[in-house]
Each structure stands twice: as structure tokens, then as C-alpha cells.
Biopython code that builds the backbone (N, CA, C, O; Angstrom):
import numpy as np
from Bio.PDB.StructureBuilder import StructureBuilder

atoms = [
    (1, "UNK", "N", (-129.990, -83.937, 102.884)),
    (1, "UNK", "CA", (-129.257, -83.978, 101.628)),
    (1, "UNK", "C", (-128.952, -82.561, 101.213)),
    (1, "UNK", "O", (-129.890, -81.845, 100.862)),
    (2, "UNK", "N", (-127.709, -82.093, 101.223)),
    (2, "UNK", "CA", (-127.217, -80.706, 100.392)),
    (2, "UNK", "C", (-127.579, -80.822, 98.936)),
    (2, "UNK", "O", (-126.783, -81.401, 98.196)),
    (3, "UNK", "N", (-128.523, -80.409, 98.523)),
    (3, "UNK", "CA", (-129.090, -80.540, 97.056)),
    (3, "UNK", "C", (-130.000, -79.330, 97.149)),
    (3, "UNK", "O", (-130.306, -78.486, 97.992)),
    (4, "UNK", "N", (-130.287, -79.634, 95.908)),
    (4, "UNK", "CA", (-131.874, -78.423, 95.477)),
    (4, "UNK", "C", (-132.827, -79.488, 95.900)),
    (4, "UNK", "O", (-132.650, -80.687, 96.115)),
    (5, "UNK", "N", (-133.858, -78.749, 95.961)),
    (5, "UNK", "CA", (-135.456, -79.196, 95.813)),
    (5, "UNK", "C", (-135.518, -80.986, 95.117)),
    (5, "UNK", "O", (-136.035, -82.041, 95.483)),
    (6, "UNK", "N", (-134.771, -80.587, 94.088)),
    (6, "UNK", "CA", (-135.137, -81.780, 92.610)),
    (6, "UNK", "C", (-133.828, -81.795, 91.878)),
    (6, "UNK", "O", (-133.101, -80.817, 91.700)),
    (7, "UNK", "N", (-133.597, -83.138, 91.441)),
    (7, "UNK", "CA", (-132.411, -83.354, 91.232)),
    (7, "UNK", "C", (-133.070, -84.467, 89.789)),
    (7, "UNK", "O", (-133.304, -85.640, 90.081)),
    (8, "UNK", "N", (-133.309, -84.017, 88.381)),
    (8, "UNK", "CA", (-133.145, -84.801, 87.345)),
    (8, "UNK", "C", (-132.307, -85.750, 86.577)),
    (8, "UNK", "O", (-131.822, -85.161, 85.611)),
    (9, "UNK", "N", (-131.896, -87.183, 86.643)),
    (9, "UNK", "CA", (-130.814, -87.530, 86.405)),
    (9, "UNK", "C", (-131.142, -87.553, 84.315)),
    (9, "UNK", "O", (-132.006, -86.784, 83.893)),
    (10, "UNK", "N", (-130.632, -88.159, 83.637)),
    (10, "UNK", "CA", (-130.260, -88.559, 82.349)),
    (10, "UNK", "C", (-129.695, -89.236, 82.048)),
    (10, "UNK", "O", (-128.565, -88.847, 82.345)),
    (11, "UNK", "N", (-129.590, -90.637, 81.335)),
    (11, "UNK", "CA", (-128.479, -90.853, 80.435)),
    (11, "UNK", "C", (-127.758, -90.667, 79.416)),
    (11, "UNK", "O", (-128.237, -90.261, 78.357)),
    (12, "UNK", "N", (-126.764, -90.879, 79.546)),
    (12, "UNK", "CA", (-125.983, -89.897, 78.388)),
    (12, "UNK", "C", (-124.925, -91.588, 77.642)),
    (12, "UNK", "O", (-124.920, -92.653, 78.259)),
    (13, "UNK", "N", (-124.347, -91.429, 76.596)),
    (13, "UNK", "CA", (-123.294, -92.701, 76.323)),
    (13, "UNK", "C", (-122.070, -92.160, 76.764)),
    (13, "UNK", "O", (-121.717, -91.107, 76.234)),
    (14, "UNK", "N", (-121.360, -92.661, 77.618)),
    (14, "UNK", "CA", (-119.513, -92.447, 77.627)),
    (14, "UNK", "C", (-118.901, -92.877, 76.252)),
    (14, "UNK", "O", (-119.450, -93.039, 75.163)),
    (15, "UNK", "N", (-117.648, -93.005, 76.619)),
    (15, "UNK", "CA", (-116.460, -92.719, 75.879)),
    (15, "UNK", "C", (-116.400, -94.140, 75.211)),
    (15, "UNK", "O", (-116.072, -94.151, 74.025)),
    (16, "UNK", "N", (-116.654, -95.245, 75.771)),
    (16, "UNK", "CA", (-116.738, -96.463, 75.291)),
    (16, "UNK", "C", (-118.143, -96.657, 74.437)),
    (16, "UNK", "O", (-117.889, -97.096, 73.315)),
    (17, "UNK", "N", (-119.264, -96.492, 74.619)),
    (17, "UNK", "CA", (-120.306, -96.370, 73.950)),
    (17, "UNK", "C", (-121.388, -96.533, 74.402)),
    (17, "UNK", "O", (-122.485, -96.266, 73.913)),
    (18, "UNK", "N", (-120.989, -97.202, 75.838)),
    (18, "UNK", "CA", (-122.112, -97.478, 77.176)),
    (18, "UNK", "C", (-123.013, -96.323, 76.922)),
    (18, "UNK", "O", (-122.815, -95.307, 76.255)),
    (19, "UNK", "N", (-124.506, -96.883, 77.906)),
    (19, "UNK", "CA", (-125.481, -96.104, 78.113)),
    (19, "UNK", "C", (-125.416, -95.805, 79.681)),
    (19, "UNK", "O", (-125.934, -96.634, 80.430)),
    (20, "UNK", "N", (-124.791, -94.634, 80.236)),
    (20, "UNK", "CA", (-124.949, -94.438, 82.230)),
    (20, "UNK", "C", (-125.310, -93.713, 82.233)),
    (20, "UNK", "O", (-125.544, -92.972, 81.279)),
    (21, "UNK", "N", (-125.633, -93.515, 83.834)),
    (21, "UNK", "CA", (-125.886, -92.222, 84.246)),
    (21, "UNK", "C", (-125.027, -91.071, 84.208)),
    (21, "UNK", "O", (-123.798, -91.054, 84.149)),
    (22, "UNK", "N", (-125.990, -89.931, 84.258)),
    (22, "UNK", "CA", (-125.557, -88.426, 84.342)),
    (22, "UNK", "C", (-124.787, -87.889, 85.622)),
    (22, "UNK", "O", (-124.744, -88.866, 86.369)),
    (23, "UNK", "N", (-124.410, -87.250, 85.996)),
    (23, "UNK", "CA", (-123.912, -87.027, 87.279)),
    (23, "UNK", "C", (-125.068, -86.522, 88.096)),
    (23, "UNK", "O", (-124.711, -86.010, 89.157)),
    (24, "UNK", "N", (-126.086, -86.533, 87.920)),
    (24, "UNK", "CA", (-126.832, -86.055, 88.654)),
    (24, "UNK", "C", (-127.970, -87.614, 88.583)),
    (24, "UNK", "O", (-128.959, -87.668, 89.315)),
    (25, "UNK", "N", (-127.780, -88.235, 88.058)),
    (25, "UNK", "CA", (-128.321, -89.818, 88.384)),
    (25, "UNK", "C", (-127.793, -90.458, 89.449)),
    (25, "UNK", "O", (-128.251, -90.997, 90.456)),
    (26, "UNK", "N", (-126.637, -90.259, 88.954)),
    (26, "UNK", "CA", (-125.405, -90.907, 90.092)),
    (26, "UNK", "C", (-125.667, -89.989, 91.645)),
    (26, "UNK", "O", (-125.527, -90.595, 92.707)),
    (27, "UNK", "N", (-125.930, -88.969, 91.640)),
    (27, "UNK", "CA", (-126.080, -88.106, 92.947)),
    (27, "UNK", "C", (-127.644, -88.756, 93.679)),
    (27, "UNK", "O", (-127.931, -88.793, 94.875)),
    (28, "UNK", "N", (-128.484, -89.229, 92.479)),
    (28, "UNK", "CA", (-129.641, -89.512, 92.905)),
    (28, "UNK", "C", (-129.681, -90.972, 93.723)),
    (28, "UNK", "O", (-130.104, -91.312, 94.827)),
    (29, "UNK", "N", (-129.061, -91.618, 92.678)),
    (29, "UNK", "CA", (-128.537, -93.103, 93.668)),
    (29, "UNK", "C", (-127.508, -93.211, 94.630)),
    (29, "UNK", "O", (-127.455, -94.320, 95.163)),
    (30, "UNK", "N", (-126.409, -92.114, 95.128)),
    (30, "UNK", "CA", (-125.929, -92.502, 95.893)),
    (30, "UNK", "C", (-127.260, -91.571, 97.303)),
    (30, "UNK", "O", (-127.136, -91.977, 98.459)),
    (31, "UNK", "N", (-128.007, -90.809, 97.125)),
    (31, "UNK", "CA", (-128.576, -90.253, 98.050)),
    (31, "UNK", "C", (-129.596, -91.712, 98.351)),
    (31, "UNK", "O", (-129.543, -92.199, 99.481)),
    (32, "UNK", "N", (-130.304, -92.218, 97.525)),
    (32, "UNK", "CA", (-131.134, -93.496, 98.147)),
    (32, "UNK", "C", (-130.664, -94.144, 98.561)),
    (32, "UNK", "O", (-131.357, -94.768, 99.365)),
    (33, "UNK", "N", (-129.131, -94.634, 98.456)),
    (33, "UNK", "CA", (-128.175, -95.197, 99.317)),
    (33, "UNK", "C", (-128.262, -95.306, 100.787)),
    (33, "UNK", "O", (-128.340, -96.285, 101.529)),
    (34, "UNK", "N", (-128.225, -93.947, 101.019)),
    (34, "UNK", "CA", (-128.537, -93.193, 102.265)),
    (34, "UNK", "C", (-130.173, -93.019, 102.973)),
    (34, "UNK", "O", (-130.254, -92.874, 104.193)),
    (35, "UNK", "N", (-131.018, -93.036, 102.400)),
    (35, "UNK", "CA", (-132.352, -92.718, 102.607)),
    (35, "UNK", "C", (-133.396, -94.191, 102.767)),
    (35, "UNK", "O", (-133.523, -95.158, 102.016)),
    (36, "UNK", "N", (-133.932, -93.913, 103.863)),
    (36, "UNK", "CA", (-134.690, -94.709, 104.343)),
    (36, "UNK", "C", (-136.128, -95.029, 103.619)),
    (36, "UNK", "O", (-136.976, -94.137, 103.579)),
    (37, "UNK", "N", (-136.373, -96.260, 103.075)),
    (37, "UNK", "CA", (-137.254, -96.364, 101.994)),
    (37, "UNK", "C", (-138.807, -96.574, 102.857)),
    (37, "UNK", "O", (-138.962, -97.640, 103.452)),
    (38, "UNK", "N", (-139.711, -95.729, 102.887)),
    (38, "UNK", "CA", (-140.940, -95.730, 103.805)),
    (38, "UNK", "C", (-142.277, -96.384, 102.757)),
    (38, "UNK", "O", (-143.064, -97.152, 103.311)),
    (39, "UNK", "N", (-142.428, -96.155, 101.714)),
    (39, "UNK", "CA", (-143.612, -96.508, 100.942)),
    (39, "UNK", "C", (-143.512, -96.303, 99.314)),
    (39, "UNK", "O", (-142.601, -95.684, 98.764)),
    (40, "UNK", "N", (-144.441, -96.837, 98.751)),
    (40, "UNK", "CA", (-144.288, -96.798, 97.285)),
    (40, "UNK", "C", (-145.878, -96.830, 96.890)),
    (40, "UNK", "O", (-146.809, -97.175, 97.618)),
    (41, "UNK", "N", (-145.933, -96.343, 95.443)),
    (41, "UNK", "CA", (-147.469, -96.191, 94.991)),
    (41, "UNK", "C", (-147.305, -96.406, 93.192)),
    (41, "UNK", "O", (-146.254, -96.463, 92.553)),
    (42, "UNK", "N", (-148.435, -96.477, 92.781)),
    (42, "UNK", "CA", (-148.086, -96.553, 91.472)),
    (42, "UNK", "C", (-147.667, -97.824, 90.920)),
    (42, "UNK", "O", (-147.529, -98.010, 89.711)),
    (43, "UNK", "N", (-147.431, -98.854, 91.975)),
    (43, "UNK", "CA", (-146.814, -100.287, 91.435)),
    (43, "UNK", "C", (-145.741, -99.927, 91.772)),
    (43, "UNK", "O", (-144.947, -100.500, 91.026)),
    (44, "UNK", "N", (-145.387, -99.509, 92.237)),
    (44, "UNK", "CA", (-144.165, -99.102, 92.355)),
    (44, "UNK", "C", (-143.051, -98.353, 91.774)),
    (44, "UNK", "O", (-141.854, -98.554, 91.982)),
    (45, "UNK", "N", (-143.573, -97.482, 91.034)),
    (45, "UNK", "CA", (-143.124, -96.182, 89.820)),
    (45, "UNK", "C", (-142.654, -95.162, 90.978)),
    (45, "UNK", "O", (-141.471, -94.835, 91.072)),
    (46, "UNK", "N", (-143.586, -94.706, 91.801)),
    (46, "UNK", "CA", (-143.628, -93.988, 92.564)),
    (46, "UNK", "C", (-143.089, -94.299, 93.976)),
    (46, "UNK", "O", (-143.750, -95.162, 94.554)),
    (47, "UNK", "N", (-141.819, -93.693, 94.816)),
    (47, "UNK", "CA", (-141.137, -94.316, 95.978)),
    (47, "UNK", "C", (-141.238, -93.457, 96.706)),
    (47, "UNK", "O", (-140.895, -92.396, 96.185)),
    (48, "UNK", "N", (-141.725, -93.319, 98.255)),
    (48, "UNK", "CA", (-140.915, -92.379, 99.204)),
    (48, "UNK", "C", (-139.886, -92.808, 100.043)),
    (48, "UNK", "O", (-139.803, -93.955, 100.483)),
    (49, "UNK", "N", (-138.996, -91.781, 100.301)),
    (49, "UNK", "CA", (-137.822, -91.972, 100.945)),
    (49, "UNK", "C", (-137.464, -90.674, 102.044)),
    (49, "UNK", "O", (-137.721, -89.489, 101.835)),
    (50, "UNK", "N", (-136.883, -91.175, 103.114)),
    (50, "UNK", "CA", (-136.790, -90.497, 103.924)),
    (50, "UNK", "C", (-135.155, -89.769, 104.083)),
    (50, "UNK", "O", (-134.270, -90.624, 104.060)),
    (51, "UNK", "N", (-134.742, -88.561, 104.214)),
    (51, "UNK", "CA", (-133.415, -88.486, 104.693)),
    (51, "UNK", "C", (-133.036, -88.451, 106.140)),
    (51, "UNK", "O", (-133.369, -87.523, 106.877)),
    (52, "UNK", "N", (-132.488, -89.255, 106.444)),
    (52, "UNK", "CA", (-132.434, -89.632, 108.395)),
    (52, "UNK", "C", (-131.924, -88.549, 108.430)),
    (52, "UNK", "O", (-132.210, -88.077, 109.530)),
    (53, "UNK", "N", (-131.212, -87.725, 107.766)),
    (53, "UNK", "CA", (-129.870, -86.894, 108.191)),
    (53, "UNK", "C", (-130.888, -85.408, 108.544)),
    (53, "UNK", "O", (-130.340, -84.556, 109.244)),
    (54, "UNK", "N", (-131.621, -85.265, 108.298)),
    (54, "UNK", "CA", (-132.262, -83.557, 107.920)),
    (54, "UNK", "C", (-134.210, -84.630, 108.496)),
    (54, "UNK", "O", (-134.834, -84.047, 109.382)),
    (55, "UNK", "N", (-134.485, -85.193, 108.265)),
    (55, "UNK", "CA", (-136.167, -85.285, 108.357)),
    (55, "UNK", "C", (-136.983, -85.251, 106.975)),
    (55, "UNK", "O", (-138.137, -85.673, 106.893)),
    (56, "UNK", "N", (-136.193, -84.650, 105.783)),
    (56, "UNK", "CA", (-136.721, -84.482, 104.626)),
    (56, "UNK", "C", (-137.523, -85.471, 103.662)),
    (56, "UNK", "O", (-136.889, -86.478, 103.348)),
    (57, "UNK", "N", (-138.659, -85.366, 103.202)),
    (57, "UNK", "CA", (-139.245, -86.335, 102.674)),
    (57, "UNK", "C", (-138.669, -86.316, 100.910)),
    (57, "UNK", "O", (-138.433, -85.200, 100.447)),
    (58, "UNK", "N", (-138.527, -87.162, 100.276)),
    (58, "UNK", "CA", (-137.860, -87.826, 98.514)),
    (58, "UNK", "C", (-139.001, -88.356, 98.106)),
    (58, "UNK", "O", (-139.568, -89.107, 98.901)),
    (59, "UNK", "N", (-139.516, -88.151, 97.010)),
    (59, "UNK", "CA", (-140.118, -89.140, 95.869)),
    (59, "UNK", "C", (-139.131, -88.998, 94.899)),
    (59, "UNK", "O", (-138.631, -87.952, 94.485)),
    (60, "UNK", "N", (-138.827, -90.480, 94.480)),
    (60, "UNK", "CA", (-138.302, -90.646, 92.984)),
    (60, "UNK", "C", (-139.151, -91.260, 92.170)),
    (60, "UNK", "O", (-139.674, -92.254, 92.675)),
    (61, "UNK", "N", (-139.529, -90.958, 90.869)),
    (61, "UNK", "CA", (-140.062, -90.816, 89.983)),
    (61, "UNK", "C", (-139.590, -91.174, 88.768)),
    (61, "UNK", "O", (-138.363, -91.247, 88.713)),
    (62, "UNK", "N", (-140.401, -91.510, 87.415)),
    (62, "UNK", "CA", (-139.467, -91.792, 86.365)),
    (62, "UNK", "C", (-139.541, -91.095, 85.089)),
    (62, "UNK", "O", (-139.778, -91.772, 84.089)),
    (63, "UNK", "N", (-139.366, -89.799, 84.977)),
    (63, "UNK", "CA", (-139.633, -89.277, 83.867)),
    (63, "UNK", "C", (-140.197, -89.722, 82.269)),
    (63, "UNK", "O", (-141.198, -89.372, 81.643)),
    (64, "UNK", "N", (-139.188, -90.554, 81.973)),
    (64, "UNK", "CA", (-138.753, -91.229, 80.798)),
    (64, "UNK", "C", (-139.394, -92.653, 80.746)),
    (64, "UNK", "O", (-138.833, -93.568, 80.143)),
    (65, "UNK", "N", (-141.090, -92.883, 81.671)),
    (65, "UNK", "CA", (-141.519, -94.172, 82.110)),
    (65, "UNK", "C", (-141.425, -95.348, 80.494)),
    (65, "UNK", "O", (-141.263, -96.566, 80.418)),
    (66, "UNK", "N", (-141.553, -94.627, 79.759)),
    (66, "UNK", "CA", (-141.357, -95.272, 78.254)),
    (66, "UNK", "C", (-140.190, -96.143, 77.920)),
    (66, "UNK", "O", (-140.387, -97.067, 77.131)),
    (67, "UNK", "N", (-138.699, -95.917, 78.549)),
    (67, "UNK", "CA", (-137.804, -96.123, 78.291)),
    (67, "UNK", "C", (-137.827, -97.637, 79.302)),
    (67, "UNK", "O", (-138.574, -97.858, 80.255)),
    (68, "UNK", "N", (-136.866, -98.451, 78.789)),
    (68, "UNK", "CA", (-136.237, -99.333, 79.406)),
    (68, "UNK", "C", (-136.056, -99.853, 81.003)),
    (68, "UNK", "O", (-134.838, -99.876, 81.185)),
    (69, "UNK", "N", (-136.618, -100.203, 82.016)),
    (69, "UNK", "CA", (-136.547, -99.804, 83.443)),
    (69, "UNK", "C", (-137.298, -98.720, 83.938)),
    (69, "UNK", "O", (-137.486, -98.434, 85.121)),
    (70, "UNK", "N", (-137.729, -98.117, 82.895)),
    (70, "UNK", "CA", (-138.167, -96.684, 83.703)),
    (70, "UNK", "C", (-137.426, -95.261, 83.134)),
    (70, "UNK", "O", (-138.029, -94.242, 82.799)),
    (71, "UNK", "N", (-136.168, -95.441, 83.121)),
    (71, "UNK", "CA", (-135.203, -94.626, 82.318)),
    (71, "UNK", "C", (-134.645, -93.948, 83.847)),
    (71, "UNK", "O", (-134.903, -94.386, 84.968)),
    (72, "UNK", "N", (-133.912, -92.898, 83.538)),
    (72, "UNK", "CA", (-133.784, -92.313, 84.609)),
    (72, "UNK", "C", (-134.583, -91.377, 85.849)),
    (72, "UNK", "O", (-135.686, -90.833, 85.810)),
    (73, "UNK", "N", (-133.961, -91.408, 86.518)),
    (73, "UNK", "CA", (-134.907, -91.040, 88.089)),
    (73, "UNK", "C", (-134.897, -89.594, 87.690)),
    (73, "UNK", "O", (-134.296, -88.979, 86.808)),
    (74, "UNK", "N", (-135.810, -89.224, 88.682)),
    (74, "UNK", "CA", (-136.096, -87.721, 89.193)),
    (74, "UNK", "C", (-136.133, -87.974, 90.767)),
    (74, "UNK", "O", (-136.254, -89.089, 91.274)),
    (75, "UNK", "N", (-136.048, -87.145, 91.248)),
    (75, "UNK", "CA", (-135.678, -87.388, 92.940)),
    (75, "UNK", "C", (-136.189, -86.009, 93.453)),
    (75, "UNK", "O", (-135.381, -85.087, 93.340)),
    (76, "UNK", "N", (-137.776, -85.633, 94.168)),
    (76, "UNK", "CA", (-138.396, -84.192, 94.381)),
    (76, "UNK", "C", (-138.377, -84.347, 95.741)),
    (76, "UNK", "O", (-138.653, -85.490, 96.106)),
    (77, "UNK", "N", (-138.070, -83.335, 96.843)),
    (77, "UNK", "CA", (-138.152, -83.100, 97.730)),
    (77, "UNK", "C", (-139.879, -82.520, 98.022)),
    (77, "UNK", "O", (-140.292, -81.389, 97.764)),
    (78, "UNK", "N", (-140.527, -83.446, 98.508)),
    (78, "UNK", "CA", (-141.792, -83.089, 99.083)),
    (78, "UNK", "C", (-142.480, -82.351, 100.954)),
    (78, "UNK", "O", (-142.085, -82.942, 101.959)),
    (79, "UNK", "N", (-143.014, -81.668, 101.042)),
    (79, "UNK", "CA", (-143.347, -81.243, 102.247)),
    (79, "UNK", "C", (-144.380, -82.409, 102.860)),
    (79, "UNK", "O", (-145.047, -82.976, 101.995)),
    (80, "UNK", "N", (-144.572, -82.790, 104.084)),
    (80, "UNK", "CA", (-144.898, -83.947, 105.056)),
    (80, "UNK", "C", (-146.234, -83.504, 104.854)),
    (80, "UNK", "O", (-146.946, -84.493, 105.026)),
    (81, "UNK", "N", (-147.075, -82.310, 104.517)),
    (81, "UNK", "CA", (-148.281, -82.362, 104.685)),
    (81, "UNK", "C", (-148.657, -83.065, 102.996)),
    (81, "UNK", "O", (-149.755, -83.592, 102.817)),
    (82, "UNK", "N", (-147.786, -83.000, 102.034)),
    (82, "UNK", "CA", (-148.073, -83.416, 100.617)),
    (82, "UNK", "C", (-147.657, -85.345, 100.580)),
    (82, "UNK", "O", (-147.942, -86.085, 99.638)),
    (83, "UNK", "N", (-146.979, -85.751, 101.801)),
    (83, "UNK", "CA", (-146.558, -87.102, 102.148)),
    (83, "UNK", "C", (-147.753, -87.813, 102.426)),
    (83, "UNK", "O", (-147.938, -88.913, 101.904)),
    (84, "UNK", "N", (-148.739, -87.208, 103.338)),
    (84, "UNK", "CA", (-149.618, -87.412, 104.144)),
    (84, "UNK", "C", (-150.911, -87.794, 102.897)),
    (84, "UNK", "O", (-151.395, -88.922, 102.811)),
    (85, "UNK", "N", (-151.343, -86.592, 101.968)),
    (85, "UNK", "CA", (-152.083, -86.731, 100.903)),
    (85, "UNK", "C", (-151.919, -88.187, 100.226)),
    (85, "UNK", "O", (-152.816, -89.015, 100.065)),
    (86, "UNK", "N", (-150.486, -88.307, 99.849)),
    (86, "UNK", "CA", (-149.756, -89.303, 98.592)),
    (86, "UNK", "C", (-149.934, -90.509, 99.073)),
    (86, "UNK", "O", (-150.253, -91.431, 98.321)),
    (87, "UNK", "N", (-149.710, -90.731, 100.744)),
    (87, "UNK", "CA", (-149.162, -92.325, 101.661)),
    (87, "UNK", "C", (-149.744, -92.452, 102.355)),
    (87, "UNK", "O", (-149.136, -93.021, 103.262)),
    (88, "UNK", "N", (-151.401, -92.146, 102.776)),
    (88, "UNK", "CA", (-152.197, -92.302, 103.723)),
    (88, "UNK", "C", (-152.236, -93.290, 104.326)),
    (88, "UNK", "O", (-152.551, -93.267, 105.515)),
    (89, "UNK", "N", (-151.914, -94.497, 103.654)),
    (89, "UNK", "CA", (-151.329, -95.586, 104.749)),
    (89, "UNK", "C", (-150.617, -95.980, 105.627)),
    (89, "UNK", "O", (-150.744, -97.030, 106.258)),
    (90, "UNK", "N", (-149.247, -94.610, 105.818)),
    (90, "UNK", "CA", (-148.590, -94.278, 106.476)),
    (90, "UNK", "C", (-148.869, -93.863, 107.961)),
    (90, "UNK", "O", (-148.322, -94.175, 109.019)),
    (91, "UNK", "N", (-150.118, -92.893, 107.592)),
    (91, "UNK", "CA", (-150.563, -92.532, 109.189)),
    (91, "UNK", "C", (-150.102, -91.175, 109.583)),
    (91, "UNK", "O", (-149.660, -90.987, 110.716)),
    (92, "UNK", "N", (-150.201, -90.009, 108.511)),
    (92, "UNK", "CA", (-149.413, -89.294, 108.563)),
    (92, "UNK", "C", (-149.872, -87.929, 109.048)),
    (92, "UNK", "O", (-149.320, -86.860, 109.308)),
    (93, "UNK", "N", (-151.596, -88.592, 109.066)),
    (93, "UNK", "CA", (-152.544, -87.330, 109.564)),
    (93, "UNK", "C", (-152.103, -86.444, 110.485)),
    (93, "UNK", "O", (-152.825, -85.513, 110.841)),
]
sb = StructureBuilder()
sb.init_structure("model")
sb.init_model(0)
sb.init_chain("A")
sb.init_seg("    ")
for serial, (resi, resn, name, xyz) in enumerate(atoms, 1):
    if name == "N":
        sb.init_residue(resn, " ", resi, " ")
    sb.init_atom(name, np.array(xyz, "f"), 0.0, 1.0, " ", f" {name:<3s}", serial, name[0])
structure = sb.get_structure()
């Protein structure tokens, strides 16, 4: 994924009065689009995701866990030895 590290989304209201995503929500969901979903923790608050394209490990996260759904994502690029700690069920030793 051509991104930073971490990518915070937000909602914001448009022009009609809707509640959507930020452009950087929208960047976050079209990248899980793409990304291979390997494990979850937390009940499932907590997701890892893989990018086939690069090897890179994703947790998305929910900042705003208070809000409605969760509110919007956070999306952190993690290192495989911090995967290994988080998803030991994985096998990642």
C-alpha cells in the first residue's frame, strides 16, 4: 500500500447532511478491499490484514469505540515480529 505508516479516517457530514467518511476512511476501506484478512482479537475490534502486494502487515482499529459501529477506522502498519506478539495463534514464531 503507497501510504504512511497510519492512515486515521473521520466522519465528517456532506453537503446533504449525511454522516461519511473522510477521505482518508475511504482510502482505509478501499485498501481492506485489497488486503487479505488473517485474524482478529478483541471480539473483533481488533483485525489483521495482510497486503499481498508489498508483505506488509494492517491492524484496523477503532478509535472512536464509543460511537455507533465503532466509528471510524484507524488502519497501523505493524512489523511481523509485533504480529507474532498480538496473533500467536497464527504461528508466527
Amino acid at each position: 500500500m503507497d501510504a504512511p505508516n497510519e492512515l486515521t479516517g473521520n466522519w465528517i457530514v456532506d453537503e446533504s447532511g449525511r454522516v461519511v467518511g473522510d477521505k482518508a476512511e475511504q482510502e482505509i476501506l478501499e485498501a481492506l478491499g485489497r488486503f487479505t484478512r488473517l485474524s482478529e482479537r478483541e471480539g473483533g475490534w481488533t483485525t489483521l490484514y495482510l497486503d499481498p502486494s508489498d508483505g506488509s502487515y494492517w491492524e484496523r482499529t477503532f478509535v472512536q469505540s464509543e460511537l455507533h459501529g465503532g466509528g471510524p477506522s484507524k488502519l497501523t502498519r505493524i512489523p511481523a515480529a509485533q504480529v507474532a506478539e498480538r496473533y500467536p495463534k497464527l504461528g508466527m514464531a
